[in-house]
C-alpha positions in Angstrom: 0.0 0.0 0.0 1.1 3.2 -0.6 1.1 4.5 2.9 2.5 1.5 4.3 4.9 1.6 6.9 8.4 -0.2 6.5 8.4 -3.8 7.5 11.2 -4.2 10.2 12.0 -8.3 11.1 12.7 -9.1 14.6 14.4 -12.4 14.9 15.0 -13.8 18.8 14.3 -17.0 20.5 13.0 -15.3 23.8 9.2 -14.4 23.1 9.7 -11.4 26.1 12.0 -10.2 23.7 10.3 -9.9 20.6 7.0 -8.6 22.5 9.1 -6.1 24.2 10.8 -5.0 20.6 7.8 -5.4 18.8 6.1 -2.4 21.3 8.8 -0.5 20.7 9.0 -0.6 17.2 5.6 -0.8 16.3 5.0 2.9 15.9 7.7 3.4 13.1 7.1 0.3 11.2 5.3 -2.8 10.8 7.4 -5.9 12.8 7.6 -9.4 11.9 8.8 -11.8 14.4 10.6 -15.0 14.3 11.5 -17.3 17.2 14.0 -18.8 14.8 16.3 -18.5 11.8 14.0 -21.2 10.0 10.6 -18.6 10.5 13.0 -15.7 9.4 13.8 -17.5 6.2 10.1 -18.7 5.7 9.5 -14.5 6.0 11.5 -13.7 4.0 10.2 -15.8 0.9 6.9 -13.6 1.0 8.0 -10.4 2.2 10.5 -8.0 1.6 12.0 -6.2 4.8 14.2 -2.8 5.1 16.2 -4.3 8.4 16.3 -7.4 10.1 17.1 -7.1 13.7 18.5 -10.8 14.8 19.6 -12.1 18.1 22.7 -14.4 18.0 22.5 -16.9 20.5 19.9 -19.3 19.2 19.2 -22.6 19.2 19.6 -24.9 15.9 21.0 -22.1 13.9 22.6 -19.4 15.6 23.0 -15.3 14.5 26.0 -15.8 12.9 25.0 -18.7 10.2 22.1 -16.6 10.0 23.9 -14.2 8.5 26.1 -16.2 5.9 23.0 -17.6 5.0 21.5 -14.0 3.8 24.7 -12.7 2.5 24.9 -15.4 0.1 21.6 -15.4 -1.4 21.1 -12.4 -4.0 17.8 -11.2 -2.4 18.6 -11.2 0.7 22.5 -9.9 0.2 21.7 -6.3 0.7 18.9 -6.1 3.3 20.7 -4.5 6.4 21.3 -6.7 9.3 21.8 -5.4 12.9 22.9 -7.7 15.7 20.7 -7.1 19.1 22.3 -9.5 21.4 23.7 -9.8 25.2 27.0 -11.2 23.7 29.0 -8.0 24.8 32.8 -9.3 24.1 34.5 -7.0 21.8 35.7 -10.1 19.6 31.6 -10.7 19.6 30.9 -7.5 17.8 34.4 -7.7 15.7 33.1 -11.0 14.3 29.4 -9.7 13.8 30.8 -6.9 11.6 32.7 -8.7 9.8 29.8 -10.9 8.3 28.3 -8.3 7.2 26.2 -6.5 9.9 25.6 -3.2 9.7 25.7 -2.7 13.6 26.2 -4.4 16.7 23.6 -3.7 19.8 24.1 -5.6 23.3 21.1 -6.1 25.1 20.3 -4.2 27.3 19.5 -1.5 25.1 18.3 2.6 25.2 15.2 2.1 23.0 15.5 5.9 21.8 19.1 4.8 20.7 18.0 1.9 18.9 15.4 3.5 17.0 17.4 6.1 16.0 20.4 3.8 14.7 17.6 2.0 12.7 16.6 5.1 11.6 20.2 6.5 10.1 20.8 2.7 8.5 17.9 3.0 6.7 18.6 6.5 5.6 22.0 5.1 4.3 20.2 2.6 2.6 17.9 4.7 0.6 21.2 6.7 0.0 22.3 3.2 -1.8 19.4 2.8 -3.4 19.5 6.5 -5.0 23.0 5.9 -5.6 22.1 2.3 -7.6 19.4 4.2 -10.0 21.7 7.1 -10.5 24.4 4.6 -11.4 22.3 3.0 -13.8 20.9 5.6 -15.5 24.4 7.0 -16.2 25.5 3.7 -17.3 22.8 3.8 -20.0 23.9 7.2 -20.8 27.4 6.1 -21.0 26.3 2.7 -23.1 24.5 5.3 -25.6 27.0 7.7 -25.7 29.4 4.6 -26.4 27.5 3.5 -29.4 27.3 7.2 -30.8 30.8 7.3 -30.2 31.5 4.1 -32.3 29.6 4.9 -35.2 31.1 8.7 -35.1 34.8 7.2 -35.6 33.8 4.3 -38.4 32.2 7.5 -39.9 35.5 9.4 -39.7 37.6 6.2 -40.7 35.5 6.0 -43.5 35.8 9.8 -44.1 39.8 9.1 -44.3 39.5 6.5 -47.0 42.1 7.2 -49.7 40.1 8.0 -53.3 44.0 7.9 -54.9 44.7 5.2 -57.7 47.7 3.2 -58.0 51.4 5.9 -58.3 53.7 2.9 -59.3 56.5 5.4 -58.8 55.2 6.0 -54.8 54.5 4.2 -51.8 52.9 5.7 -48.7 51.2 5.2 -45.5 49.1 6.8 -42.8 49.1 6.0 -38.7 46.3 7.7 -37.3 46.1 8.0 -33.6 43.2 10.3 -32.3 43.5 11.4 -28.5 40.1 10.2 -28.0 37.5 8.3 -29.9 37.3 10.8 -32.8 39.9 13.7 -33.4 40.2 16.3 -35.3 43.0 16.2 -37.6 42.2 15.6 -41.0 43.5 13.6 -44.4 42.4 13.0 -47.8 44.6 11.5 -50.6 43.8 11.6 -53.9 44.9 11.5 -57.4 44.1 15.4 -59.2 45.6 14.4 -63.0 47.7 11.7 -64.3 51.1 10.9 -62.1 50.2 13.2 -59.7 49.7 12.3 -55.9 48.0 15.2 -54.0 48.0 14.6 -50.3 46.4 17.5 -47.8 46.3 16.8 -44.0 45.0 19.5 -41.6 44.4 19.8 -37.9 41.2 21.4 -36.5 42.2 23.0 -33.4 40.4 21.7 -30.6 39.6 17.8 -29.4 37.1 15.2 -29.1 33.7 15.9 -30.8 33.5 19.1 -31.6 36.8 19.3 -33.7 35.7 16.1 -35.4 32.3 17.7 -36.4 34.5 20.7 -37.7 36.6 18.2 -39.6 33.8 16.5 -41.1 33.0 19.9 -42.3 36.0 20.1 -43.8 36.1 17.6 -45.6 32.7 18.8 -47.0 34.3 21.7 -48.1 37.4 20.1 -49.4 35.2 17.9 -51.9 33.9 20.8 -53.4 37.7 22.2 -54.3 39.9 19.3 -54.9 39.7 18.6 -58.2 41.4 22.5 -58.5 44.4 22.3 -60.4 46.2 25.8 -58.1 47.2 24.3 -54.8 46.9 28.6 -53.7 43.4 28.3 -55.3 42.0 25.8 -53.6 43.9 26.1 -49.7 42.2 30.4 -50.5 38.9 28.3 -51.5 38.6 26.4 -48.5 39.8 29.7 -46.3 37.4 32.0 -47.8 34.3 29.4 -46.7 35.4 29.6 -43.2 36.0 33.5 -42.6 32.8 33.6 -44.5 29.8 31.1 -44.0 31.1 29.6 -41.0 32.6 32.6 -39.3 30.2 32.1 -36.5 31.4 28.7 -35.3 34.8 30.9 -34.6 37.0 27.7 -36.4 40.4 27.8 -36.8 42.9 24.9 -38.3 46.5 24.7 -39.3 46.9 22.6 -42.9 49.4 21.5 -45.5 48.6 20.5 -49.1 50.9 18.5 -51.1 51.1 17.5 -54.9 54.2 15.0 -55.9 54.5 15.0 -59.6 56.3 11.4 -60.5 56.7 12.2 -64.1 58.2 15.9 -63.2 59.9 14.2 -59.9 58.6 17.6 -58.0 57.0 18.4 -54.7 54.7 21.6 -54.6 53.4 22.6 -51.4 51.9 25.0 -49.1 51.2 25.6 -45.5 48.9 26.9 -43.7 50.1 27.9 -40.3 51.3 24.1 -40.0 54.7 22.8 -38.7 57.1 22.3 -40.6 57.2 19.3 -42.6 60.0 17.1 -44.0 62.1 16.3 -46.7 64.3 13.4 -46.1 67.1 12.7 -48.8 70.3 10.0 -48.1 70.1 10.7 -44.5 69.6 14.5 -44.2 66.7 16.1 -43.1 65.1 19.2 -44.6 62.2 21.1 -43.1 59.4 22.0 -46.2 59.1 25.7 -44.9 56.0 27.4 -45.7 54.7 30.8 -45.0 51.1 30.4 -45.0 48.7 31.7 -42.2 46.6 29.2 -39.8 43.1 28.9 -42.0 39.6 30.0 -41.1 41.2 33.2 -39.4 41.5 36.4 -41.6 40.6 36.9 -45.4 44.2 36.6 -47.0 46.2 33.7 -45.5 49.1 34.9 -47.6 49.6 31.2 -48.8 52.8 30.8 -51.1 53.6 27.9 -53.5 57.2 26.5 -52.3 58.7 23.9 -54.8 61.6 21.6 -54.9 62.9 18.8 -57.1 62.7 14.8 -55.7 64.7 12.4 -56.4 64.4 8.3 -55.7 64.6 7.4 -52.3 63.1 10.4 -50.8 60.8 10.4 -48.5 58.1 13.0 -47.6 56.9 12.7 -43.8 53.9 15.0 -43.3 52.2 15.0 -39.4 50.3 17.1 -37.1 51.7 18.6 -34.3 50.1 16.4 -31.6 53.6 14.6 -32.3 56.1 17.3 -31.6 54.2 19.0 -28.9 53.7 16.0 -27.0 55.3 16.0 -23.6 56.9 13.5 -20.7 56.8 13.8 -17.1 58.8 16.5 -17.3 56.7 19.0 -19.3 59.6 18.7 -22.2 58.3 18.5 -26.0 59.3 15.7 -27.9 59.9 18.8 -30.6 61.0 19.2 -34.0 65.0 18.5 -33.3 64.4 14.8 -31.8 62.1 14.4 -35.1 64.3 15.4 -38.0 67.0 13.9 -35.6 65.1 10.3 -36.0 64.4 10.5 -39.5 68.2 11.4 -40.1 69.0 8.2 -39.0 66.1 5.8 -39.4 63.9 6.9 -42.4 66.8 4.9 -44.7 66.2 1.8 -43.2 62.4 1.1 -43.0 59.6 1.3 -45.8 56.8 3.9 -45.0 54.8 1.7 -43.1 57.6 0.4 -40.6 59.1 4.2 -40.4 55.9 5.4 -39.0 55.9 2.5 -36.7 58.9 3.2 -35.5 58.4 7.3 -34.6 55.1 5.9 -32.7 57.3 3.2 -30.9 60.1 6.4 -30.7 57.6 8.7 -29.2 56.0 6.3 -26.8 59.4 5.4 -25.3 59.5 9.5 -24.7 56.4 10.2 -23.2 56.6 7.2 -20.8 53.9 7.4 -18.1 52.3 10.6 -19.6 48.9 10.6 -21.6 49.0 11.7 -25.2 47.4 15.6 -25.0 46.3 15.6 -28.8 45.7 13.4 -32.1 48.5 12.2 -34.3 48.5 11.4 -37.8 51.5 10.4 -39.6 51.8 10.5 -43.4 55.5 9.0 -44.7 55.3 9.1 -48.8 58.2 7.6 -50.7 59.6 8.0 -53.8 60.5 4.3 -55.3 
């Protein structure tokens, strides 16, 4: 019934006992008594108590199996037990608590004490129980949010899918490492005319979600200008949409666009407020310096067109700066110099693939305990 007071179990093999607590408690909440653990548990099959108050000296079965018993059944596990008993030895109580009771009460008893312990052990309990639904709800929100999350990034792998056909003359590979489920740096690799790979990779500033909605915009916008022959034509393209239609969303990124011509053997690119990339050729390292401004900021970017001649064996290694800015324990950047410093040595002896592999496995070794602070995208590109 709706009005119904709690049902409170008393459980004692003395019948002065249980009329005496049965007076007291009455008031409050409805009482059950049991002369025996084998009543209690016949109770308990039909009705659903918020405490069970249980003597421990008893014949047959005594408090304390009493207790194992409920503790090991799932509907009985969580109903709050408190021992009311003469047994006053410390070691007595020690051993009560230990089973599980909530409280330990020697006999004989304040009654305005006992009803107010009853009284903050069921408040703790409805504390549990409030805690139990909140828990589950946000587990449901978390199981949802989980599912979004896991479509979001096949969305955004499928987003990354190369559109180029097969360069004999090149081979290339991408790591992508978003700091969480979906990130919001940015590839697309494609193939603009004949013998021409045309690579652009761009980092949204910002993490999570709302950089990979912005990238996914991107991308949008990219589509539209790819195709453009003018690397300045297109990077001003994409810029000139963002100051413009989506000036509101305040959205800033840093980007590089690439074109390898393997008939020509040349590399055009520009930058867009990007780090600098790199050029590696028999075991030097140059950085591909640009002059471009970051993108989506202010109406003329000043993008420039840098070129330089390739020969065979070089290799092109584009990333995002969620590789050199990430830090170890003490706050130093992996940077730049430790980069072009690996690739000087390294980039000679592993195909793209196993070189980006490696500057993973190089910059895990240097962060150590720390957690990585931003995406990562590696793009190695190799002239054969």
């Amino acid at each position: 019934m709706k009005n119904e007071k709690p049902l409170v179990i008393l459980v004692d093999d003395d019948p002065a006992n249980l009329k005496i607590g049965k007076n007291l408690l009455s008031e409050k909440y409805r009482v059950a008594t049991a002369p025996s653990a084998a009543r209690l548990f016949e109770l308990l099959e039909c009705n659903n108590p918020v405490m069970i108050l249980l003597d421990i000296m008893m014949p047959e079965m005594d408090g304390y199996e009493t207790i194992k018993v409920l503790k090991s059944k799932p509907k009985t596990l969580h109903i709050p037990v408190i021992f009311l008993t003469a047994m006053a030895e410390s070691e007595d109580e020690l051993m009560g608590l230990t089973l599980g009771a909530v409280d330990y009460i020697t006999k004989p008893f304040q009654p305005a004490l006992l009803l107010k312990r009853i009284e903050v052990h069921l408040l703790v309990e409805e504390q549990r129980h409030i805690l139990e639904r909140q828990a589950a709800v946000l587990k449901e929100f978390s199981d949802a949010m989980e599912e979004e999350l896991f479509l979001a990034r096949k969305i955004q792998q499928l987003m990354f899918s190369s559109e180029m056909s097969n360069i004999g003359a090149l081979d290339y590979h991408v790591a992508y490492s978003p700091l969480n489920d979906v990130g919001g740096d940015f590839y697309s690799i494609s193939e603009p005319r004949a013998s021409c790979l045309r690579v652009f990779l761009a980092d949204v500033i910002g993490h999570g979600v709302p950089a990979a909605l912005i990238s996914m915009l991107l991308k949008s916008e990219y589509e539209k200008v790819k195709a453009l022959d003018d690397p300045i034509q297109l990077l001003q393209s994409i810029n000139n949409a963002f100051v413009t239609s989506y000036r509101a969303l305040v959205v800033q990124f840093t980007g590089v666009l690439v074109d390898i011509d393997t008939a020509a053997m040349s590399l055009r690119y520009i930058t867009g407020g990007h780090p600098y990339q790199c050029l590696v050729r028999n075991s030097v390292c140059t950085p591909l310096i640009g002059q471009g401004k970051i993108i989506g900021v202010v109406p003329d970017p000043n993008f420039s067109l840098e070129e330089c001649a390739l020969q065979r064996g070089d290799r092109i290694m584009l990333f995002t700066d969620g590789l050199i800015e990430q830090t170890n324990s003490g706050g130093e950047e992996y940077g730049e110099a430790r980069l072009m410093e690996f690739l000087t040595s390294e980039a000679g002896k592993h195909s793209c693939m196993e070189l980006n592999q490696e500057i993973m496995k190089s910059l895990n070794g240097f962060q150590g305990e720390q957690n990585f602070a931003d995406d990562v995208t590696l793009i190695c590109i190799q002239c054969l």
